[in-house]
C-alpha positions as CSV (number, residue, x, y, z in Angstrom):
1,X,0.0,0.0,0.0
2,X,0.9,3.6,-0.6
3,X,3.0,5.4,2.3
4,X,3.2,9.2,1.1
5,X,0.6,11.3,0.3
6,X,1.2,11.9,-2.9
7,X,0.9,7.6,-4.0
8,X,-2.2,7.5,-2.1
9,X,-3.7,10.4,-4.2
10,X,-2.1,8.9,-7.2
11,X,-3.8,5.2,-6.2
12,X,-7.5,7.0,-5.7
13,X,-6.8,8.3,-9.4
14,X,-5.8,5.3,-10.7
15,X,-8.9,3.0,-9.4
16,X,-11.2,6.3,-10.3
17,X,-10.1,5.8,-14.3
18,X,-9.7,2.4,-14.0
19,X,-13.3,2.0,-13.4
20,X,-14.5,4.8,-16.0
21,X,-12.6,3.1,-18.7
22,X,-14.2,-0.4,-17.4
23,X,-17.4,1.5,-18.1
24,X,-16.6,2.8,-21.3
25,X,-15.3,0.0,-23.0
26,X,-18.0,-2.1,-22.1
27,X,-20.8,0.5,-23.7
28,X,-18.2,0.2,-26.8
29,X,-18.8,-3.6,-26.6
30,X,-22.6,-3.3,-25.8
31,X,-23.2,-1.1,-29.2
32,X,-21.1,-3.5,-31.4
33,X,-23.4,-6.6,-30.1
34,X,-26.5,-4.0,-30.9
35,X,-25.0,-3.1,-34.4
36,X,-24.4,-6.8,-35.3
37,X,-28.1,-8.1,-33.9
38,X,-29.5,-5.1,-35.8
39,X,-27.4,-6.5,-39.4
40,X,-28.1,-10.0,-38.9
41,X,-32.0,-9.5,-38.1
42,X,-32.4,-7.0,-40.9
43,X,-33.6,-4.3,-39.2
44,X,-34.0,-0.5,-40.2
45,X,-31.8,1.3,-37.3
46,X,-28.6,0.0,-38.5
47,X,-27.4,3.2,-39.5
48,X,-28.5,4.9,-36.6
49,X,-26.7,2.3,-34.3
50,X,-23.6,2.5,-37.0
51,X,-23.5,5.8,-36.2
52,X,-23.8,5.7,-32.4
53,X,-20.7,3.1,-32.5
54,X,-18.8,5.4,-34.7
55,X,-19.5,8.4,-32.4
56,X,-18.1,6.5,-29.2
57,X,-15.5,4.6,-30.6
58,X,-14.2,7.9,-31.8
59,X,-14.4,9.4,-28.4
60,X,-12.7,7.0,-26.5
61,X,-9.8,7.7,-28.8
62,X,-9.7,11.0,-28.1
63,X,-9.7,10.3,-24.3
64,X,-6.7,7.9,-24.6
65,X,-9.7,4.8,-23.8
66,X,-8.6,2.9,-26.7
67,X,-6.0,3.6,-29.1
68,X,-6.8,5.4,-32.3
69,X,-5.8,2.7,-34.6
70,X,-8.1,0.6,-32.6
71,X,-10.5,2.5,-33.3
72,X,-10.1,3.5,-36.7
73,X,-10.0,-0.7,-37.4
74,X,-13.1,-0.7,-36.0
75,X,-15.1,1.4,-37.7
76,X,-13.5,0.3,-41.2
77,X,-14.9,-3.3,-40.0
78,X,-17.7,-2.1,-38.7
79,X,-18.9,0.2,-41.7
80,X,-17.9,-2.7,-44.2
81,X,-20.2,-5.4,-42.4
82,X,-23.1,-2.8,-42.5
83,X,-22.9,-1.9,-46.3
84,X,-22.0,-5.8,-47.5
């Protein structure tokens, strides 16, 4: 455990982000199950729910969640299931 003041702050940080990118990353996984129901099943809001992924994959680049690349692979896939 952390003895200075400074560690222990840096500990409560660390478990504070930990769990918001837990959260994050498991709404990023939630949508591509959604978007890949939607596709299989036919339905009409596939391009809303594309969208929706696109939006949040792109932000949790930008917040350092998931790395860019990631990201960008991603929606590449992503977009190319949805318009096969």
């Amino acid at each position: 455990m952390a003895n200075h003041k400074s560690a222990k702050k840096r500990a409560k940080q660390n478990l504070v982000r930990r769990q918001r990118n837990r959260s994050v990353k498991s709404t990023l996984k939630t949508l591509e199950k959604k978007l890949r129901a939607a596709k299989a099943s036919g339905d009409d809001a596939t391009m809303e729910l594309m969208r929706q992924n696109q939006s949040a994959l792109q932000k949790a680049s930008q917040k350092g969640i998931i790395h860019k690349n990631t990201a960008s692979r991603k929606i590449s896939r992503l977009s190319k299931l949805v318009h096969a």
